[in-house]
GUVO-862590 format. One record per residue (C-alpha): residue in three letters; residue number from 1; x, y, z. Coordinates in pm, whole numbers, always signed. Layout:
REM residues N
<ALA,NUM,<X,Y,Z>> ...
END
This chain:
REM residues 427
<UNK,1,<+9454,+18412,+7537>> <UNK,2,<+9715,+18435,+7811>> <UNK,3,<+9844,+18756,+7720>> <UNK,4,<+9504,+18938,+7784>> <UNK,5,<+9458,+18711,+8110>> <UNK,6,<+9749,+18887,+8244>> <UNK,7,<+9562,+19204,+8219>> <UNK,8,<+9191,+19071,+8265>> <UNK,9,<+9187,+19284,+8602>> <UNK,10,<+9268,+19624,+8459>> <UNK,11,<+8886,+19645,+8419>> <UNK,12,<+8819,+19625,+8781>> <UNK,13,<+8806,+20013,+8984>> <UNK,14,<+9134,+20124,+9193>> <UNK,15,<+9111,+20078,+9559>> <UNK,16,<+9012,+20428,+9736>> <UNK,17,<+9255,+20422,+10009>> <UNK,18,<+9612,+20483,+9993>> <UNK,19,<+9627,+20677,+9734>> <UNK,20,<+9941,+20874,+9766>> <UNK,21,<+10229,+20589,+9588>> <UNK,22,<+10428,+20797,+9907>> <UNK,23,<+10155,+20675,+10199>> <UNK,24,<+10236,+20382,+10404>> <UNK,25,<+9933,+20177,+10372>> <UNK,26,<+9793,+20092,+10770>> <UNK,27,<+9717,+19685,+10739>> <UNK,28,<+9570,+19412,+11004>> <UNK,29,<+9660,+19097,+11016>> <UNK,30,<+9390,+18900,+11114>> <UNK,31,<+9506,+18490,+11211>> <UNK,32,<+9871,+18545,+11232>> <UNK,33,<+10010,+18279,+11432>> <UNK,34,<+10089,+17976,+11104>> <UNK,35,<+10106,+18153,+10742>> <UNK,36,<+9998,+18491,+10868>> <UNK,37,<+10352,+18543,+11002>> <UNK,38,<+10506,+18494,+10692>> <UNK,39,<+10242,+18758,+10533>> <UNK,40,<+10334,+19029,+10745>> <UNK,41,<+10659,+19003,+10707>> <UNK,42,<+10617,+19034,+10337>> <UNK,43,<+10422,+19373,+10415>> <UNK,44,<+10548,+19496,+10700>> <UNK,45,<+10717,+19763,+10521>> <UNK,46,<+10407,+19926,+10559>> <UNK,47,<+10246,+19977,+10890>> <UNK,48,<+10106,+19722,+11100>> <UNK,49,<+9878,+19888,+11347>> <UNK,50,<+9669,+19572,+11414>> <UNK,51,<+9693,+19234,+11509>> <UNK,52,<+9387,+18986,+11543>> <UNK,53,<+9416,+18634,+11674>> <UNK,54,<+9198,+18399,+11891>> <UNK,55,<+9507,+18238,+11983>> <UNK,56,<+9709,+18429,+12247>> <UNK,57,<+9987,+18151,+12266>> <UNK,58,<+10000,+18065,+11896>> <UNK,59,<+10037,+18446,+11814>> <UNK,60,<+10246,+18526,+12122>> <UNK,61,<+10559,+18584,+11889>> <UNK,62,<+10383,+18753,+11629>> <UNK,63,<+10213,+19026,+11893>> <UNK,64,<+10540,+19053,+12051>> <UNK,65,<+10705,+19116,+11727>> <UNK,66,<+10524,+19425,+11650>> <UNK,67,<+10412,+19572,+12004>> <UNK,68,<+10310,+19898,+11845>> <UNK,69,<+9980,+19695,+11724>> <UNK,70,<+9691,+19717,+11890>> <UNK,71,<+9581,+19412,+11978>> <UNK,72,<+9219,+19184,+11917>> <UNK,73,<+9096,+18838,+11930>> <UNK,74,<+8717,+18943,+11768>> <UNK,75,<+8780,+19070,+11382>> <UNK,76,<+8470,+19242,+11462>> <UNK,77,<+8597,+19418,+11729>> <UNK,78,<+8848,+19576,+11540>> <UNK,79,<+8669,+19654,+11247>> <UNK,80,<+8429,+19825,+11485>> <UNK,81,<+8683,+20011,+11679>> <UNK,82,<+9002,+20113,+11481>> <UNK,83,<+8926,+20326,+11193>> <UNK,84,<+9265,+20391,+11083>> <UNK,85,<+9243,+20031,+10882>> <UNK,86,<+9318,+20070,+10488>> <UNK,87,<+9440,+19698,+10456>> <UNK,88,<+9357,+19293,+10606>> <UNK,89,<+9547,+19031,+10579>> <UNK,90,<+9371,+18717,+10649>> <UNK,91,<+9489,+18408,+10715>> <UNK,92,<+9260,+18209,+10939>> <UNK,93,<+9160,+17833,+10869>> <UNK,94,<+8959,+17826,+10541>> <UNK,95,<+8611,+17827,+10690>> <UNK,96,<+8674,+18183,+10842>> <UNK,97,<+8815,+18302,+10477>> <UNK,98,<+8469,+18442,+10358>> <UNK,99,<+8306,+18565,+10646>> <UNK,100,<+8624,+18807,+10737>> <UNK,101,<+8691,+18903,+10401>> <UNK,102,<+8345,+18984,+10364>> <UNK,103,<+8324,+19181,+10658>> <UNK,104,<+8665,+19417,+10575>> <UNK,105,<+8504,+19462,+10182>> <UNK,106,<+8190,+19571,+10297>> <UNK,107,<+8444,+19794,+10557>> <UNK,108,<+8571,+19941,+10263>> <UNK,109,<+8895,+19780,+10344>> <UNK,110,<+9182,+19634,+10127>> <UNK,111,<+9178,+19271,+10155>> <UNK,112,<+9493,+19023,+10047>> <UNK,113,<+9351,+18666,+10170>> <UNK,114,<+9556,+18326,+10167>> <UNK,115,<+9471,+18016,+9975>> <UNK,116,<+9181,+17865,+9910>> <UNK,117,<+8991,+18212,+9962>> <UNK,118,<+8678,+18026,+10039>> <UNK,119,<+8617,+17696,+10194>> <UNK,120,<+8245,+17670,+9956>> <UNK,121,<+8197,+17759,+9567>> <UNK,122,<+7914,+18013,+9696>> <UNK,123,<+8102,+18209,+9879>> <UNK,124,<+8400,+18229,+9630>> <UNK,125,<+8206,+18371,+9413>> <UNK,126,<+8037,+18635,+9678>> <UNK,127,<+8389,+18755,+9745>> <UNK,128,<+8435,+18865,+9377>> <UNK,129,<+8118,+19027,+9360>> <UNK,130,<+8140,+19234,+9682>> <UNK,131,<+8498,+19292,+9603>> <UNK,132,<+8372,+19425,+9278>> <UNK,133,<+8134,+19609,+9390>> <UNK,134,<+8313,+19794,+9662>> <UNK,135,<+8585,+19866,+9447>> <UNK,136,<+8880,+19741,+9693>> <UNK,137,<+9216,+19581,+9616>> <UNK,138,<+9227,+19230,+9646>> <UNK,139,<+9458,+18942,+9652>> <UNK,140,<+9509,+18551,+9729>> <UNK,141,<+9785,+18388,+9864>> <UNK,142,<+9942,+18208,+9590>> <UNK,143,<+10245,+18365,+9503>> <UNK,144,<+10377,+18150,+9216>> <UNK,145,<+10097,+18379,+8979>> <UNK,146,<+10382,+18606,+9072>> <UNK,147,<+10651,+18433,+8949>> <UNK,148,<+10879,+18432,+8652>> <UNK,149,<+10784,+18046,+8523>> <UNK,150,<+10388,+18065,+8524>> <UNK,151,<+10441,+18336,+8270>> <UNK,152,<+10685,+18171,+8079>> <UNK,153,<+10440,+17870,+8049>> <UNK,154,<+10205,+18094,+7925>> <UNK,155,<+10421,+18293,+7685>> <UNK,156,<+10509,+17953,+7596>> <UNK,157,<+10180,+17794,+7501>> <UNK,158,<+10028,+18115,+7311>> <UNK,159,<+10335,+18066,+7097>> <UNK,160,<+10262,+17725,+7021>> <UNK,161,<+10552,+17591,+7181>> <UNK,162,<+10394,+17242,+7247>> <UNK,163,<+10127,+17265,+6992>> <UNK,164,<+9716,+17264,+7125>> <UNK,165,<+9673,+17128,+7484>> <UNK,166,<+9406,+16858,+7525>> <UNK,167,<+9527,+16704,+7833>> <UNK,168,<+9719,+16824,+8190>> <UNK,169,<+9765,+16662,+8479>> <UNK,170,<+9852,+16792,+8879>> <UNK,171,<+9943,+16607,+9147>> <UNK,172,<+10043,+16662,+9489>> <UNK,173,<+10160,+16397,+9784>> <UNK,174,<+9925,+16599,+10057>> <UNK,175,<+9800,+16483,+10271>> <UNK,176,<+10015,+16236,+10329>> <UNK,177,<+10249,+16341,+10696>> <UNK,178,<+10102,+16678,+10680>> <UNK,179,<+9754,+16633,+10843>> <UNK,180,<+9522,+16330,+10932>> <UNK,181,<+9255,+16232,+10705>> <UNK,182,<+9056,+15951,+10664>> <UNK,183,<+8973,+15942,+11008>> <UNK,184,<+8673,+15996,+11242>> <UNK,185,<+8593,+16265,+11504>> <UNK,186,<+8786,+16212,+11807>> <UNK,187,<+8582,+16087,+12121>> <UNK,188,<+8767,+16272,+12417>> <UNK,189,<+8675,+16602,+12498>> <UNK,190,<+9025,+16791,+12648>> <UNK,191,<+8967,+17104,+12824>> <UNK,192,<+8978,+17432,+12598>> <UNK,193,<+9349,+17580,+12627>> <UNK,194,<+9313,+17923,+12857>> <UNK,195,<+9460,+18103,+12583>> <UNK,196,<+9248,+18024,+12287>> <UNK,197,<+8870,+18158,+12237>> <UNK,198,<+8693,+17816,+12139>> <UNK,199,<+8392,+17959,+12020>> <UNK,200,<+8538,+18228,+11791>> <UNK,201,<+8802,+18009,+11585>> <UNK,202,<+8477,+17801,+11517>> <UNK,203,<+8285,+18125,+11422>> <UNK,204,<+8047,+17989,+11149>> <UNK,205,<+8122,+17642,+11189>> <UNK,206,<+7894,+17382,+11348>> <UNK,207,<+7955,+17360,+11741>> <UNK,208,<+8170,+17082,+11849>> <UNK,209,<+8410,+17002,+12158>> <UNK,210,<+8736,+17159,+12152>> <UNK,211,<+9017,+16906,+12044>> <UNK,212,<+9405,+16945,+11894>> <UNK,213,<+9288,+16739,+11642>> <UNK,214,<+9190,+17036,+11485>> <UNK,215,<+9396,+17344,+11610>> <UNK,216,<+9671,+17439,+11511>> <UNK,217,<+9721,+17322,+11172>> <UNK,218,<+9530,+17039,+11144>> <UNK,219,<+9190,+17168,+11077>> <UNK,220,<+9261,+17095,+10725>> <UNK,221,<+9181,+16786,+10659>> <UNK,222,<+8809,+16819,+10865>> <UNK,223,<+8514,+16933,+10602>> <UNK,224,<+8354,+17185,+10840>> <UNK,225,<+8686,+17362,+10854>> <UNK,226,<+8935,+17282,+10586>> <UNK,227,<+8925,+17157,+10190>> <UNK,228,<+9174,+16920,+10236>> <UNK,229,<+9475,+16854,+9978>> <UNK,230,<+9305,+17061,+9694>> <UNK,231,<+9262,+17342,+9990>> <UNK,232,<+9597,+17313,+10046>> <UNK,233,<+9762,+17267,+9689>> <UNK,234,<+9499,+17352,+9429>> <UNK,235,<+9544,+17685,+9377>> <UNK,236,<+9874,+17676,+9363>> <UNK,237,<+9898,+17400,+9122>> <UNK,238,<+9623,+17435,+8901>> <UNK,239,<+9719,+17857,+8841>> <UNK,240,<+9930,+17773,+8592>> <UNK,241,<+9675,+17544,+8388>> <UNK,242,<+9394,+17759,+8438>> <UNK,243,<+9589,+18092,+8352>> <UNK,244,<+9754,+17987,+8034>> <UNK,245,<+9474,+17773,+7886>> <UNK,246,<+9173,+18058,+7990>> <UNK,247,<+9017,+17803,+8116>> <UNK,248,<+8681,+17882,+8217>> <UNK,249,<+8433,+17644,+8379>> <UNK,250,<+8469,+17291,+8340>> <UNK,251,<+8111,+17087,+8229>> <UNK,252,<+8185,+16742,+8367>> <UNK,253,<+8352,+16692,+8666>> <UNK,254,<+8428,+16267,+8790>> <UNK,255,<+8661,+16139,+9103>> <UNK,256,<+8741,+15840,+9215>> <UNK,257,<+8861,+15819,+9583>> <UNK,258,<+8941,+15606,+9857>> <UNK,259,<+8707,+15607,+10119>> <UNK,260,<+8491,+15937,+10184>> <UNK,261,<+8307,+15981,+10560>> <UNK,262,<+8118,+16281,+10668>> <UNK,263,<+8403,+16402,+10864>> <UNK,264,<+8728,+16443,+10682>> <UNK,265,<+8860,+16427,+10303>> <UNK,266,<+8964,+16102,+10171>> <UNK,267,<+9340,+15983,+10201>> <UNK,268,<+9390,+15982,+9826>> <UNK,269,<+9197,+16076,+9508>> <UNK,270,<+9163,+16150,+9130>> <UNK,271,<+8963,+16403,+8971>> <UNK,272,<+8903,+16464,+8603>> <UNK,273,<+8771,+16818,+8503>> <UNK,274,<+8672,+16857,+8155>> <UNK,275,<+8678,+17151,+7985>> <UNK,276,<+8470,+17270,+7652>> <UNK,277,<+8693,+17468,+7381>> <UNK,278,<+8805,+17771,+7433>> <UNK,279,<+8841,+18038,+7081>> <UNK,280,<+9081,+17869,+6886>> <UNK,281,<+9239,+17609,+7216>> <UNK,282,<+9009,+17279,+7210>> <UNK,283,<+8863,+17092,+7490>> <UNK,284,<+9088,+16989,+7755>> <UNK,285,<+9110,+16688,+8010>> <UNK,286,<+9305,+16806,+8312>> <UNK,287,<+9308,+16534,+8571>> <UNK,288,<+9416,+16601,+8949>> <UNK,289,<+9570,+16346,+9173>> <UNK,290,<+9669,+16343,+9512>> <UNK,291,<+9773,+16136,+9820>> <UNK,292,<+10052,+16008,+9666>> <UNK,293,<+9906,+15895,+9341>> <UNK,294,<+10060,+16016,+9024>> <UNK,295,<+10024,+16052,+8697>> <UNK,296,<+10231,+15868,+8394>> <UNK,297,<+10599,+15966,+8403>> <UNK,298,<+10678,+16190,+8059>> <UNK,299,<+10884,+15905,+7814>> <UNK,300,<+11066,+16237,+7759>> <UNK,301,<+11185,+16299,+8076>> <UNK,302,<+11535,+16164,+8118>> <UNK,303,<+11623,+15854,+8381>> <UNK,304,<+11714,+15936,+8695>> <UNK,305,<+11545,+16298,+8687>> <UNK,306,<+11267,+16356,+8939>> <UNK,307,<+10914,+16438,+8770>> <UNK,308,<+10826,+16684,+9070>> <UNK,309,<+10931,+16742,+9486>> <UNK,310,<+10688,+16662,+9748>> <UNK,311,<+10479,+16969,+9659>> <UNK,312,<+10366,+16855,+9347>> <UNK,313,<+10465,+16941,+8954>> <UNK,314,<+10255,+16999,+8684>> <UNK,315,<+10295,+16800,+8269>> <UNK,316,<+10094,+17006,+8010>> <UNK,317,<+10061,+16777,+7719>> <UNK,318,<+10038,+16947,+7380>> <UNK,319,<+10050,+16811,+7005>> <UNK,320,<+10396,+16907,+6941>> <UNK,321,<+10579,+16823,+7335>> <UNK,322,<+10515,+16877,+7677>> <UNK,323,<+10597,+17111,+7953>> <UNK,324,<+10703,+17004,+8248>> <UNK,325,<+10641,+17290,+8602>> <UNK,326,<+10774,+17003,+8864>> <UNK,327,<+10687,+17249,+9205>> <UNK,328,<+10426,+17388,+9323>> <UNK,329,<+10460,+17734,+9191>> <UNK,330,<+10615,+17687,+8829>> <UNK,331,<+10934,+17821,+8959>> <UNK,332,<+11136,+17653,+8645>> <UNK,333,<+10956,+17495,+8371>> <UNK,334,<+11096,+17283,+8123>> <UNK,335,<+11008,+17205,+7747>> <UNK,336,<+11013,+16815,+7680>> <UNK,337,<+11120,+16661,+7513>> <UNK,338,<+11521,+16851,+7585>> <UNK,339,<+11550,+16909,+7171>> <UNK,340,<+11252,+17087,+7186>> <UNK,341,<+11400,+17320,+7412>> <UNK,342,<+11700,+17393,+7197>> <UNK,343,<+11465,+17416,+6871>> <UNK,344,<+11218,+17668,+7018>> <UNK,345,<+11280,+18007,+7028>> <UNK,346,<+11246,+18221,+7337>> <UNK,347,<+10914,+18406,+7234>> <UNK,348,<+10895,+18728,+7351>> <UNK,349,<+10753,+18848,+7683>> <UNK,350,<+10433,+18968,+7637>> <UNK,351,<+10291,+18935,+7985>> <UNK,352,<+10407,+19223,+8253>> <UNK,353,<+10637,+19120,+8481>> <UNK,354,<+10572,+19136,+8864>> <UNK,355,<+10728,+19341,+9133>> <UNK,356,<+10612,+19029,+9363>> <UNK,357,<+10278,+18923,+9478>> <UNK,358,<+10250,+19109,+9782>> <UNK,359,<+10418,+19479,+9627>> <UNK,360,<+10142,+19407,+9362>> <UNK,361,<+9900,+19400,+9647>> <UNK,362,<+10079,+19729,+9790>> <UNK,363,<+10071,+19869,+9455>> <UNK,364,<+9682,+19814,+9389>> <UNK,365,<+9589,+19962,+9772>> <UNK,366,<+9764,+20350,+9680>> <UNK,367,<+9586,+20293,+9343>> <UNK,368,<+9796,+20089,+9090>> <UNK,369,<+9688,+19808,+8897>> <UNK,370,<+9505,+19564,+9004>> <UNK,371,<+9680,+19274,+9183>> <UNK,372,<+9731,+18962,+8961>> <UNK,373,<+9532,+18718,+9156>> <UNK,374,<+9250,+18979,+9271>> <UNK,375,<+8912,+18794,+9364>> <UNK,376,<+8811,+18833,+9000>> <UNK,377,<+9040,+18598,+8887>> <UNK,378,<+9129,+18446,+9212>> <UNK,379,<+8772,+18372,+9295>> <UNK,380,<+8679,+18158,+8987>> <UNK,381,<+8992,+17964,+8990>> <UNK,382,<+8891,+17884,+9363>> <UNK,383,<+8571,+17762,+9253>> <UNK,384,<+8738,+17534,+9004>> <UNK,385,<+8939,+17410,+9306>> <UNK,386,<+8687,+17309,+9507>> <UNK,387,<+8457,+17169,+9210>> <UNK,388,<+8706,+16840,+9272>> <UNK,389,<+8591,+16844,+9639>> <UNK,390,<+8226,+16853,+9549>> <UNK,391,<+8303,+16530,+9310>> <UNK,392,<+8449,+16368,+9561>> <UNK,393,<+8173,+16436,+9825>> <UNK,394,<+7954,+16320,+9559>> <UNK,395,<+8051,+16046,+9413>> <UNK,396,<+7914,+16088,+9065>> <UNK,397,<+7979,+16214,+8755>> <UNK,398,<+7846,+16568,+8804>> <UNK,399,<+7719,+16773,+8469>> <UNK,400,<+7840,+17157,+8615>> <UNK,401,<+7675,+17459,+8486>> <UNK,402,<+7942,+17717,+8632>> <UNK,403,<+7737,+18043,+8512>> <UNK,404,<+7455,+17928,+8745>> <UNK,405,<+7653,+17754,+8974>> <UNK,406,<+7497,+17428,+9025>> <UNK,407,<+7501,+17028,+8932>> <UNK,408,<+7206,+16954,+8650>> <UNK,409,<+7237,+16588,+8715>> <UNK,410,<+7262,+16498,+9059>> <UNK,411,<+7042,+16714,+9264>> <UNK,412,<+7183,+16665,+9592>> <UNK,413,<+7534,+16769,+9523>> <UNK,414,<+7414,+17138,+9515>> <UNK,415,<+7321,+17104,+9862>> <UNK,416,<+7746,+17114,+9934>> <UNK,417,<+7780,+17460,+9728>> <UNK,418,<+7722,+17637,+10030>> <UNK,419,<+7736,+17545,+10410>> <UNK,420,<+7473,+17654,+10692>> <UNK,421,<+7636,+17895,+10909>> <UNK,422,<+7569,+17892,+11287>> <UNK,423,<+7322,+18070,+11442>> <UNK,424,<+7485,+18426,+11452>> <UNK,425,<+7702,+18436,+11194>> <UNK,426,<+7658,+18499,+10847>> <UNK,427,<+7832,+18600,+10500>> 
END
């Protein structure tokens, strides 16, 4: 139940650095020029002593803004060299997610990695194993698991605030004016920019010319870098669902899109995950759209009110009402229908309230608790995540046995579980 989600992680071993509540932790930032900024910011209370990006222009700020920092464009470098590290911070394009993390866990090091933590299902679930095993703190980048409304929700639905659950549905309006998709690779071949290191931001991935239609930003849309709108959005959106419902592995997994090449995600789609029962909560439907496509608008939901912003929202739809999470990160939930929320009562709050997602982190470094989206939890939801890009890549029903991580009915689609890294780089 959601109440013992909350706490699923207490099982896992404190980290073994930092163990004074007094230290300062010593942390790295390792692809800092986009979201990585925002991360350090969030932890530079603690001490920064290294900075890794294979962009010298896109992280000029960033370097400049801590100039104490030693500096690196190779990870490996500075895992090699400096010592002193307790903590990463990663926030490199998705297909660089594993192989870093996996290289600061088997370091011994703290590791707090942005959304999706893995660009394949194999190596989402590597993560949480070697982070197990190592016994580090861990966290992913979605900080609404932090927030005040995803508990609610769940506080919510354990009280049987809407009844059982049988259906949700999450939508999001990516890609559309964020990043390109749908398209082919581009033809020309531009020289490399002096101040990025080519080879290195494609690390694992297949060789290919140098191009801005992949760097910065726009990598995310590509297969052999990003995961495309669920990449982007699915962790944040589908937290809530998966979180409050315990929702486990899904055994069917169906999407329709529009059309799907070998280079980039498809403009739009729709996925539908099905889910067996849970305990006492039965089988659930939860259906994902994107692209601009949405699902029905609640009857409940009064005129003139928007259903979600251009993030996304979230409609749980239970027996006795609905809830309603219209952003990205359950910031404000409502109960529909708006009587319902007079007749319920506030239950009580049984799920411990967070400090915020990156003090969790903090805390779970010097010893605390674990960290509310630590690769245990953070790893499986991932693997949900990108379960909707293997149906898409697919196109087929697909019959998912998530203990052994692979497709019983169409063969082939296992083949996408896990990529082939280039020569000299591995997991």
């Amino acid at each position: 139940m959601a109440a013992g989600l909350a706490s699923a992680g207490e099982k896992a071993q404190k980290g073994k650095r930092g163990s004074s509540a007094n230290d300062k932790l010593n942390i790295a930032g390792i692809g800092i020029g986009g979201r990585g900024k925002s991360n350090l910011e969030e932890l530079d209370g603690e001490n920064i002593v290294a900075l890794c990006d294979v962009d010298e222009q896109y992280a000029a700020k960033v370097f400049a803004k801590y100039p104490k920092a030693t500096r690196y464009k190779d990870y490996r470098v500075m895992l090699e060299k400096q010592k002193d590290i307790d903590a990463v911070m990663v926030a490199t394009p998705d297909h660089t997610h594993a192989i870093i993390s996996m290289a600061a866990i088997k370091a011994g090091k703290h590791v707090y990695c942005e959304k999706p933590l893995t660009r394949t299902l194999f190596e989402a679930r590597k993560l949480a194993e070697a982070a197990r095993e190592m016994k580090v703190a861990t966290q992913m980048g979605i900080q609404g698991h932090s927030h005040e409304g995803v508990r609610q929700i769940c506080e919510w639905i354990l009280a049987g605030a809407i009844g059982s659950v049988r259906e949700v549905h999450i939508w999001t309006d990516r890609p559309k004016g964020w990043w390109p998709q749908g398209v082919d690779r581009p033809q020309d071949t531009p020289a490399v920019p002096a101040t990025l290191d080519w080879d290195l931001w494609l690390g694992p991935a297949p060789t290919r010319p140098y191009n801005p239609a992949y760097h910065p930003f726009a990598w995310r849309g590509w297969w052999d870098f990003g995961c495309g709108a669920f990449g982007d959005m699915g962790c944040h959106l589908m937290d809530a669902p998966y979180w409050a419902l315990n929702l486990g592995y899904p055994t069917i997994v169906e999407a329709s899109s529009t059309a799907v090449n070998s280079e980039t995600a498809p403009l739009a789609s729709m996925v539908h995950y099905y889910f067996p029962a849970r305990g006492e909560m039965p089988p659930v439907k939860l259906t994902w759209y994107d692209g601009g496509l949405l699902p029905p608008r609640p009857e409940e939901l009064p005129d003139g009110e928007p259903m979600g912003n251009e993030n996304g929202g979230v409609i749980f739809v239970g027996d006795k009402g609905k809830i309603l999470a219209a952003d990205e990160n359950a910031k404000t939930p409502r109960l529909l229908p708006l009587s319902l929320a007079k007749e319920f009562p506030t239950p009580e709050k049984t799920i411990p309230r967070s400090p915020g997602h990156h003090e969790e982190f903090i805390a779970a470094c010097k010893g605390g608790q674990p960290a509310g989206a630590q690769f245990d939890y953070s790893g499986p939801l991932t693997e949900n995540v990108l379960l909707g890009n293997l149906a898409i890549r697919a196109g087929k029903k697909l019959l998912w046995d998530g203990a052994n991580m692979k497709c019983t009915n169409v063969p082939e689609a296992n083949n996408l579980i896990q990529c082939q890294y280039r020569e000299g780089w591995a997991l």
